[in-house]
C-alpha positions in Angstrom: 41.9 -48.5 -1.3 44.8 -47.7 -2.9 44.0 -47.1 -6.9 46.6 -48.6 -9.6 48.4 -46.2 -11.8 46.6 -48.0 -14.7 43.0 -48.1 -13.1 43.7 -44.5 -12.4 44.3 -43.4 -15.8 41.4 -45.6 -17.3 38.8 -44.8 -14.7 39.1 -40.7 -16.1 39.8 -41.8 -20.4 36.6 -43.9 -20.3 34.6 -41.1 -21.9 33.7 -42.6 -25.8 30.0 -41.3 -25.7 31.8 -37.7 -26.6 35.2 -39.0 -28.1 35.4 -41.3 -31.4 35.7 -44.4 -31.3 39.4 -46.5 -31.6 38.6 -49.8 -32.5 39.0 -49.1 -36.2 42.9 -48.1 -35.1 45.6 -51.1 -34.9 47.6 -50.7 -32.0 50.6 -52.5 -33.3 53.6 -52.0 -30.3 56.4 -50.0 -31.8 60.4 -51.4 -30.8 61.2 -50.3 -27.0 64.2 -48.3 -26.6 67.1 -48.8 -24.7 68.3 -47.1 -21.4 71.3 -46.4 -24.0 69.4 -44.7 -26.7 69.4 -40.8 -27.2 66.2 -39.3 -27.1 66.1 -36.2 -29.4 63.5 -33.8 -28.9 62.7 -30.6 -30.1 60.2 -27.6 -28.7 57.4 -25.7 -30.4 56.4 -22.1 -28.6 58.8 -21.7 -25.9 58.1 -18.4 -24.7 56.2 -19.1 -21.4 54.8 -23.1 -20.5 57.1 -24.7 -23.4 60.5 -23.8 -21.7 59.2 -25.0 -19.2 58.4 -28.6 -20.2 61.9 -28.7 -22.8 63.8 -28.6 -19.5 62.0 -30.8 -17.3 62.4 -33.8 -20.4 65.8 -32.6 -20.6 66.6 -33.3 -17.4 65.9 -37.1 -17.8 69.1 -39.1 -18.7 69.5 -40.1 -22.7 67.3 -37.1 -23.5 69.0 -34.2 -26.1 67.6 -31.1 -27.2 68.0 -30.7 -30.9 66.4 -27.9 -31.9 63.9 -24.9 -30.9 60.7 -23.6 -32.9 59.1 -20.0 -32.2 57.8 -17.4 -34.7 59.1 -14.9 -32.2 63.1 -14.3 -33.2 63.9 -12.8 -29.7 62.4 -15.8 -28.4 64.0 -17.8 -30.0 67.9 -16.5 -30.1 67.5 -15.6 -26.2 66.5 -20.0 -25.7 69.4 -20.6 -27.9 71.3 -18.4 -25.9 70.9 -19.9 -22.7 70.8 -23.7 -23.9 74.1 -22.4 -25.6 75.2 -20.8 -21.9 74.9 -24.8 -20.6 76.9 -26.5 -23.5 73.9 -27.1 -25.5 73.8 -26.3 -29.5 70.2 -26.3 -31.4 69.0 -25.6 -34.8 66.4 -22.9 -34.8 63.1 -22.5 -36.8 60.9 -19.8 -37.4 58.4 -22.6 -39.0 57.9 -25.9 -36.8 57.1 -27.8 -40.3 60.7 -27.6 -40.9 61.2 -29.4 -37.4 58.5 -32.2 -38.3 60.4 -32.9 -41.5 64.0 -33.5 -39.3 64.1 -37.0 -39.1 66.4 -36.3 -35.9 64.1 -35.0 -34.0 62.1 -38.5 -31.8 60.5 -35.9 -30.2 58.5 -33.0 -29.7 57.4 -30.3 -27.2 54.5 -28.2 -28.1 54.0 -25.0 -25.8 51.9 -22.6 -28.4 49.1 -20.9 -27.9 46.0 -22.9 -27.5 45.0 -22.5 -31.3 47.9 -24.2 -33.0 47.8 -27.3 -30.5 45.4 -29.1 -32.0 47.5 -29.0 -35.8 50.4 -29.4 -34.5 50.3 -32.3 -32.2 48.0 -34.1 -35.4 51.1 -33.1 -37.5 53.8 -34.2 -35.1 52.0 -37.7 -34.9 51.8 -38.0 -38.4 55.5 -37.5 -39.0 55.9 -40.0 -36.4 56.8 -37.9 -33.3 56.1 -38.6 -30.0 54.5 -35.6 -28.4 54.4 -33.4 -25.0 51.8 -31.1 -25.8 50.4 -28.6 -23.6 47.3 -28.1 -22.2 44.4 -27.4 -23.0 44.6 -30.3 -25.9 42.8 -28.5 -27.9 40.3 -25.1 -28.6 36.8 -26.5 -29.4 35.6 -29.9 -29.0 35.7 -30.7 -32.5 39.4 -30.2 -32.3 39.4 -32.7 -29.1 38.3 -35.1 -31.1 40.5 -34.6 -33.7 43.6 -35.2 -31.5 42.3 -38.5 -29.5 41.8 -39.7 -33.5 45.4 -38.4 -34.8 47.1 -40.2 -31.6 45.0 -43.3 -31.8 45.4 -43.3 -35.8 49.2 -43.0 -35.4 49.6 -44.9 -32.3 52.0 -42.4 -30.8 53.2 -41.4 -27.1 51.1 -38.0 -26.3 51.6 -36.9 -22.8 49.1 -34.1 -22.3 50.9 -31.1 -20.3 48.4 -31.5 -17.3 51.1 -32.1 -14.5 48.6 -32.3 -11.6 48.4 -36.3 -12.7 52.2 -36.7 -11.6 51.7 -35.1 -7.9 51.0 -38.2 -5.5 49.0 -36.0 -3.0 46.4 -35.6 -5.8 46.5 -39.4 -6.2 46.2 -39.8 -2.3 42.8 -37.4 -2.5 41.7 -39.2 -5.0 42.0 -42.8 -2.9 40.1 -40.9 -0.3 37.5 -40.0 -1.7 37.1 -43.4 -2.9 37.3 -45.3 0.5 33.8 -44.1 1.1 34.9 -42.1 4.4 33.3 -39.2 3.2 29.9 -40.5 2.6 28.0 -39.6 -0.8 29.3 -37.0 -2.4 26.8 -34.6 -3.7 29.1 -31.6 -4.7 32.7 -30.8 -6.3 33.6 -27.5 -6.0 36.1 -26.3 -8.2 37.6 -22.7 -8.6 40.6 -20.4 -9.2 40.9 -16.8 -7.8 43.6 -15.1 -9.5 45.9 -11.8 -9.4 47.0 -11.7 -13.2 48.6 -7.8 -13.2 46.9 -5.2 -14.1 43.5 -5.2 -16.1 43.4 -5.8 -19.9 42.3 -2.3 -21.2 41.4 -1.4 -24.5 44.5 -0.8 -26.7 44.8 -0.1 -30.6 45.7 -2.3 -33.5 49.2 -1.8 -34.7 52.5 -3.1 -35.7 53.9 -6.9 -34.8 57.0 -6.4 -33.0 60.5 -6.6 -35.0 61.4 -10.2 -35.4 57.7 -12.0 -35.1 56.5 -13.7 -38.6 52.5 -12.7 -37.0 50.8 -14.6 -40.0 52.8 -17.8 -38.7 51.7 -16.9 -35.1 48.0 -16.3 -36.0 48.3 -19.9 -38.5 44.5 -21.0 -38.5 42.7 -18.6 -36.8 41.2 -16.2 -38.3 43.6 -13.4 -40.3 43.5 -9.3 -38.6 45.5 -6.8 -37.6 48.5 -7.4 -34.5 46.8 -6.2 -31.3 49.4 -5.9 -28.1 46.4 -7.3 -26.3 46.3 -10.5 -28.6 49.9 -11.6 -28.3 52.6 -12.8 -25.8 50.5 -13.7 -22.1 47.5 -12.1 -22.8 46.1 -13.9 -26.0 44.3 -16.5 -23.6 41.6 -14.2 -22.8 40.3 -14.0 -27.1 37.8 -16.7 -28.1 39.6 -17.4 -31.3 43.0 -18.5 -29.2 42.1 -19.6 -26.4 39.2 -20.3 -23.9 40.2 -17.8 -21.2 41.0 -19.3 -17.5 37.7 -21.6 -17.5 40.0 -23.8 -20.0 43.5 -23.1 -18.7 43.1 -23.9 -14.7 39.5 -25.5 -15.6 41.8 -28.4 -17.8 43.9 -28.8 -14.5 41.5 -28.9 -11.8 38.2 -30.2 -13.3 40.4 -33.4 -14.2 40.2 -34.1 -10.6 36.8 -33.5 -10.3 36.0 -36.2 -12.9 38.6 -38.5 -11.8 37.3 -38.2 -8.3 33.9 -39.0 -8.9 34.1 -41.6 -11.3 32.8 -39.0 -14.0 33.3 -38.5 -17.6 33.0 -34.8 -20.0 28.9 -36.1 -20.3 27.3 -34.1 -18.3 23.0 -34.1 -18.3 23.2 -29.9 -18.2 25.3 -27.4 -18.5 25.0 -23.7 -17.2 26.6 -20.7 -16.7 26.9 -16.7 -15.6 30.0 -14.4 -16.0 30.7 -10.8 -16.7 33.7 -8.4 -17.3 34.5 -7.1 -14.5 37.9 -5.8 -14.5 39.1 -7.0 -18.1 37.0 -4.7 -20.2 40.0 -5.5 -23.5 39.4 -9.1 -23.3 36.4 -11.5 -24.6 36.4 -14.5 -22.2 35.1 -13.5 -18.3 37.0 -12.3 -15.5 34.3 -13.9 -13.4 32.4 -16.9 -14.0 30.3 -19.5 -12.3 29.6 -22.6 -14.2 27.4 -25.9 -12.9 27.3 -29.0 -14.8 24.9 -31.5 -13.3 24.8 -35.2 -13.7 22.3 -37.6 -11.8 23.2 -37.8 -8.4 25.8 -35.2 -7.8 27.0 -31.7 -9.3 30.2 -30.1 -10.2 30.1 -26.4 -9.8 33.2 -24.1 -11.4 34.0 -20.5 -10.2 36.8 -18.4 -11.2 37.6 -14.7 -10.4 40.4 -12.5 -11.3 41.4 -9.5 -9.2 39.1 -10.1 -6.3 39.4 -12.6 -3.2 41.3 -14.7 -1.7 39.5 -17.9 -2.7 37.2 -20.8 -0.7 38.4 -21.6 2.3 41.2 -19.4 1.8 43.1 -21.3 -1.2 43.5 -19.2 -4.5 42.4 -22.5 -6.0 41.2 -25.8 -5.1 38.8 -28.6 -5.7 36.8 -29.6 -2.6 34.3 -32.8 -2.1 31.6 -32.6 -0.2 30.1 -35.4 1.0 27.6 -36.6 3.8 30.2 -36.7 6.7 33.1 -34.0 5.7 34.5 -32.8 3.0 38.2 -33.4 1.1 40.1 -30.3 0.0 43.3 -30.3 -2.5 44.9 -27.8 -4.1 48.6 -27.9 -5.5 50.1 -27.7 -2.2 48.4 -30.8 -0.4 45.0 -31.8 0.7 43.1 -32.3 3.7 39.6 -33.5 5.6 37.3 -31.1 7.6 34.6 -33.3 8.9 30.9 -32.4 9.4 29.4 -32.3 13.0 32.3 -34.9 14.1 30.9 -37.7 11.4 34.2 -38.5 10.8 37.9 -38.0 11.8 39.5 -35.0 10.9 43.0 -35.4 8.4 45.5 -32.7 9.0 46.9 -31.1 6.2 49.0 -33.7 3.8 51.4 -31.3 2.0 52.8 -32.0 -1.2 56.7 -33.0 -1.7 56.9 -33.8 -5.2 57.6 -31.4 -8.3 55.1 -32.3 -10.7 56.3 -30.8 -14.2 59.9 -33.0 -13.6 57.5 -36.3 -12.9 55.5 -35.5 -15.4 58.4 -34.9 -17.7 60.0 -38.1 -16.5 56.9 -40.2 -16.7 56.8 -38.8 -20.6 59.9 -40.1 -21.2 59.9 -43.7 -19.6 56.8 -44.2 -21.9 58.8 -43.0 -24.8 61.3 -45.8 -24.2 59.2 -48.9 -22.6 55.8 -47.7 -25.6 53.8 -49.0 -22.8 50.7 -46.6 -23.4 48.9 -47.3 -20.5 51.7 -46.3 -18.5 51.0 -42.3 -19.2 49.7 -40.6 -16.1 48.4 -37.6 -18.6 47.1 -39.5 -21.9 45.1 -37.8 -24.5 41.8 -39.3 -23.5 42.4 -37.5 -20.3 43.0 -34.4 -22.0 40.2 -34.4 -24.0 37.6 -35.4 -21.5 39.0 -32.4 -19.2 39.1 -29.9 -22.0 35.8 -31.0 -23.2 33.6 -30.5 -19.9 35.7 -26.8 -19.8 34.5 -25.9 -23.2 31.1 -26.9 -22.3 31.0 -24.4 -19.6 31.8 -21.6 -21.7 29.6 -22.9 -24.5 26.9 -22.0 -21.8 28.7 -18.9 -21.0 28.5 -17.6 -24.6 25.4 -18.5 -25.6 23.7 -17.8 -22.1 21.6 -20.6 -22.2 20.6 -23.7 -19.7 22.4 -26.4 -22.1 21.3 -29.7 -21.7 24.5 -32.5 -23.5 23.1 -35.6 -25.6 26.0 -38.0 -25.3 24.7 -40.6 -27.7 24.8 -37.8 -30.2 27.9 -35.9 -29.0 26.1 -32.5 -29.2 23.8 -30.8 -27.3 19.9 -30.6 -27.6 17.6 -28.5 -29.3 20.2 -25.3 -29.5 21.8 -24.7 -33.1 23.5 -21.9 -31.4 25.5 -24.1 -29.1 26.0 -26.8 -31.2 28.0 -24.3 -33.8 30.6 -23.5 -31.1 31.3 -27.3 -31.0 34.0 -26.6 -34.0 36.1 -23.7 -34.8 36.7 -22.2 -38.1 40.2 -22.7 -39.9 41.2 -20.0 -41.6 44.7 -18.8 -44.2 44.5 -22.4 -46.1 44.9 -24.4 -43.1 42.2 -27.3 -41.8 41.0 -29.1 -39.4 42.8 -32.6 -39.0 40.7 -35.4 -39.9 38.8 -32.9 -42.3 
């Protein structure tokens, strides 16, 4: 059974016991655009992820890069510089509210750090920008919700930057799984063993480099002073930027997971053990197990840095196990390992596609056909990925057996928990929606 692109998206952005309800929103169709309109985009953060993405849509035909945003001025002239190197002149910002208010810009490419997505894509929307943003959507749940409302409220084209969703070989795993071959499937396993460098020691407050506005960087969360530790790369392992590598592989690889079994972010319970093991500067764990259990099957995370070379020898992976074999996929293609010859064995199915350019592309046919349903990485599916991830380190922080009520959105009996289901905004900023 081959699965349409439209069931596809629908069967994984089905999730409203956790996300808010859209039928207050009109979903009036905005004008489709011509082949022979320019597309004008602009990027937000485009020091790692972000520079990334601006030249994948770039590549599309019709598509113009406009301008650049970073609050980092070495960033930013050395972009310019090289856009400059291909025949391409940009306006530059230090303050991406100047780049909402350029009626010029169609577009826009958010590649920040986790903490100003959810703001900025809720901004961007409300200017009446289309939006690439990257992933993870957002930093709590609250601020998932916030960005499924925004889009829905504003009824704009939000491609989420989880790529995965344009590789056809996930797709083909996915079909798979659901031809039944496998049997029942009573476990996903889900992981990520990384090498990221050396370990993250303790270093001292000082100085923001020459050229960074850091009060711009640091926008809502909470104001102190420049720590090299907090900054370029390495902010993704502080609660109050980021959710560590639980949400930034979990986003990519627990979509697949759901997807595969027909799941949404609603698990019954929710549990899970880490330590610091070699990052002893960082908050989030270096190692971390996570299991979230539904009725009749489990989805168990694990993620390592500095140690191993991963399940069955992939640094990371998602692997169903069902009654007869079990499916493996990672980013380089998938295969079947069958159980005590219950089924035919599938030779490995590699991967020929480059998923940011689809992804990009996909992005960018939406933009100009505004046929919503047509997004291979909508904002639903963000959320409902980013959600389940922040649930796991919910467990992680408060060290307790959680157990989710989806009618209510929140989980049971645990005030503790139910606190880190929002994020504080701090230095005049809020919450959208708020």
């Amino acid at each position: 059974m081959t699965i349409s692109r439209r069931k596809f998206i629908a069967s994984a952005a089905a999730g409203a016991v956790v996300l808010p309800d859209a039928a207050g929103f009109a979903y009036a169709r905005r004008p489709v655009r011509s082949a022979a309109d320019k597309i004008r985009v602009a990027a937000i953060g485009i020091n790692s992820m972000g520079w990334a993405d601006i030249n994948a849509v770039i590549k599309n035909p019709g598509v113009e890069c406009v301008a650049l945003c970073d609050v980092d001025r070495n960033v930013l002239d050395k972009r310019a510089a090289e856009l400059a190197a291909k025949g391409i002149r940009v306006k530059t910002y230090g303050d991406y509210r100047k780049i909402l208010e350029n009626k010029d810009v169609d577009a826009v490419v958010i590649g920040t750090p986790d903490h100003w997505h959810c703001l900025m894509m809720a901004e961007a929307c409300e200017a009446g920008k289309d939006v690439y943003v990257e992933k993870p959507i957002g930093n709590s749940i609250a601020e998932c919700r916030a960005m499924v409302a925004a889009q829905e409220r504003h009824n704009r084209v939000v491609q989420v930057g989880q790529w995965q969703r344009s590789q056809r070989h996930f797709r083909d795993a996915v079909d798979f799984v659901y031809s039944g071959k496998l049997g029942k499937v009573g476990l996903v396993k889900v992981w990520g063993y990384f090498n990221y460098g050396n370990p993250i020691l303790q270093q001292p407050d000082g100085t923001a480099p020459a050229g960074v506005d850091y009060d711009m960087w640091l926008g809502p969360a909470a104001k102190r002073p420049f720590n090299p530790n907090r900054f370029h790369g390495s902010f993704r392992w502080f609660w109050d930027y980021a959710g560590g590598i639980m949400t930034d592989w979990g986003v990519h690889l627990l979509d697949y997971a759901l997807l595969g079994m027909k799941a949404t972010a609603a698990p019954r319970s929710v549990s899970a053990s880490g330590a610091m093991l070699r990052n002893p500067g960082a908050e989030t764990p270096d190692t971390l197990t996570a299991l979230f259990e539904y009725g009749d099957f489990n989805i168990q995370w694990e993620h390592v840095i500095g140690y191993g070379a991963g399940i069955y020898n992939r640094q990371h992976g998602i692997a169903f196990l069902g009654e007869n074999g079990t499916l493996i996929v990672d980013r380089k293609g998938w295969e079947v390992v069958p159980y005590e010859n219950r089924m035919e064995a599938v030779p490995l199915r590699q991967s020929s596609d480059n998923g940011v350019d689809e992804h990009a592309r996909n992005f960018v046919e939406v933009i100009r056909s505004r046929r919503m349903e047509d997004l291979h990485a909508p904002i639903r599916v963000g959320a409902e990925a980013a959600i389940l991830s922040q649930m796991g380190n919910i467990a992680y922080r408060t060290g307790s057996a959680l157990r989710w009520n989806a009618q209510k959105g929140e989980f049971d009996d645990n005030p503790e928990a139910n606190k880190l289901i929002g994020n504080a905004y701090h230095n005049g900023y809020k919450m959208p929606g708020t």
